[in-house]
Every structure is written in structure tokens, then in C-alpha cells.
N, C-alpha and C positions, 0 to 999 in steps of 0.2 A: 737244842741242848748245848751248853757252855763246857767246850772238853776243857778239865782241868789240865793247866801246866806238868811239868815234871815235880814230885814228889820226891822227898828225901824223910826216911825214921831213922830215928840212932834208940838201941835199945840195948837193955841189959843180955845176956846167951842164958835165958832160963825159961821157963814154962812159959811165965808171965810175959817177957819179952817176945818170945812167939807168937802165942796171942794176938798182942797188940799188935805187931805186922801183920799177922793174917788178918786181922779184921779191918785196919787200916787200907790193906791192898787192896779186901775187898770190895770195900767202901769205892777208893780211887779207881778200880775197877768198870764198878758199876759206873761212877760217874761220867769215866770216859769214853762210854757204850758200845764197851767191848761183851761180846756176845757171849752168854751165860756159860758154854761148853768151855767154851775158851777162856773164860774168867778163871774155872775149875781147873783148866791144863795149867795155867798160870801159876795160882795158887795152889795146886799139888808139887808143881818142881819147886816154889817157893818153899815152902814147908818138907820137901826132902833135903834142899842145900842147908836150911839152917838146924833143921834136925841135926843134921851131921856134924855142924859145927858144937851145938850145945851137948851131945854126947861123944866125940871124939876130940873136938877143935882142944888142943892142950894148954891151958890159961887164957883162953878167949875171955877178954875184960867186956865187948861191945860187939855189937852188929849193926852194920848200918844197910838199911836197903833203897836204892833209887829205883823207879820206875819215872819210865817216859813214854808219852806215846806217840808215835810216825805216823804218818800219812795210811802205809800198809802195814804195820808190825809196832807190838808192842817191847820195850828192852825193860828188862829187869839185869839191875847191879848190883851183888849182897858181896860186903863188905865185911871183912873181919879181923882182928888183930891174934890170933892163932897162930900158932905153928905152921911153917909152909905143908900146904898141902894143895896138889894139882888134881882135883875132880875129874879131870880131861883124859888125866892117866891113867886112870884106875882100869885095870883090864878085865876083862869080862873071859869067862872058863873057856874053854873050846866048845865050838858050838855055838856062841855068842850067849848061853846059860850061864849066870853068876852061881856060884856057891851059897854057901852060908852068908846072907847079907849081900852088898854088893848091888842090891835092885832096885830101891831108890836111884842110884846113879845112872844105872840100864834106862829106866824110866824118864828121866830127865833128858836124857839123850835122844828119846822117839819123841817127845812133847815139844820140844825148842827145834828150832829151825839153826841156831847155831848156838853153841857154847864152848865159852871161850875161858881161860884160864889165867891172871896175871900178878905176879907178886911184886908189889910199890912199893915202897919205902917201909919195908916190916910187913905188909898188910896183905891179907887175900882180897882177891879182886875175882867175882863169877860173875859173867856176864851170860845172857840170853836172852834169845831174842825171838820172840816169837809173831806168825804171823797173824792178821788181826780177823781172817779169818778160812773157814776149811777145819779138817780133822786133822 
């Protein structure tokens, strides 16, 4: 099997634009024969960070997502032109129980092996990194 290179989508922040990354990821997923569970952990925090963007992100014009794949680990980058916002921060209730909402983020946090937070030139930057394979 021929592991594809690193991928890069730029897409609109609406239904449709989700979408097309999920399906797309899951496409380069498959192709890069990352193992089905793990595909699913991938593309469930994939679709929690952009969720967030497309319902909170405030004048989000674009999303862009890179995926690469390592030797041991897969890294996903979702890019956005939003309002600063640190996913990394967000705190979780006492008890490590979120409130009202909140759980997407918790979730993304046990899925990823690391998650990272950085704002460039105007733009969010989420990285994670996940391992290629285990629970």
C-alpha cells in the first residue's frame, strides 16, 4: 500500500464544509492504513474542533485542515481565521465533569496523545497528535 503524503483542505465554516473534511479525512485516512478505531478517534476530535469553530468561531471566513502521517502517529492541524480562542484552556468543572457543553473538548483531550494550541498571524492553529495505534 502507497501511504499518501501530507494533505492540506481549505474549506468554507458551514455544514457543507464539514462534510467535505470529514469525508476527505476519511478518505486519506483510509488510505494511509490507519486502523479503523483509530480512523474514528481521529475523525470524531476532527469534527468536535470544527464543530466549535462553525458554531462559536466569531466571523470564521475558512478552515483549513492538514493531516500528516509519522512513522508512529498521526498529526492533524485545523486552521482557522476566528476570533482568538485556546481550546487547551477551556477548563473542565471540579471533578474533571464539564457543565452544560464543554464535552466535545474533554473528549478531544482523552483521544489525542497531545493537543496543542497557537495563534499566527490572526489565525487558530490546533494541533493533535495522535498515536497510529492502541486505545
Amino acid at each position: 500500500m502507497n501511504t499518501p503524503g501530507p494533505a492540506r483542505w481549505h474549506v468554507t465554516p458551514d455544514r457543507e464544509g464539514l462534510a467535505s473534511l470529514q469525508q476527505q479525512a476519511a478518505d486519506w485516512l483510509q488510505r494511509s492504513g490507519v486502523e479503523a478505531r483509530r480512523a474514528q478517534h481521529i475523525l470524531l476530535a476532527l469534527d468536535e474542533l470544527a464543530a466549535n469553530v462553525v458554531e462559536h468561531g466569531r466571523a470564521a471566513h475558512w478552515l483549513q485542515l492538514d493531516l500528516a502521517s509519522l512513522e508512529d502517529a498521526v498529526e492533524l492541524e485545523l486552521r482557522d481565521d476566528a476570533a482568538a480562542f485556546d481550546p487547551t484552556r477551556v477548563a473542565e468543572a471540579a471533578g474533571g465533569e464539564p457543565g452544560i457543553g464543554g464535552h466535545g473538548l474533554r473528549l478531544v483531550r482523552r483521544l489525542a496523545s497531545a493537543f496543542e494550541y497557537r495563534r499566527v498571524h490572526g489565525h487558530n492553529r490546533v494541533r493533535l497528535r495522535f498515536a497510529r495505534t492502541g486505545d
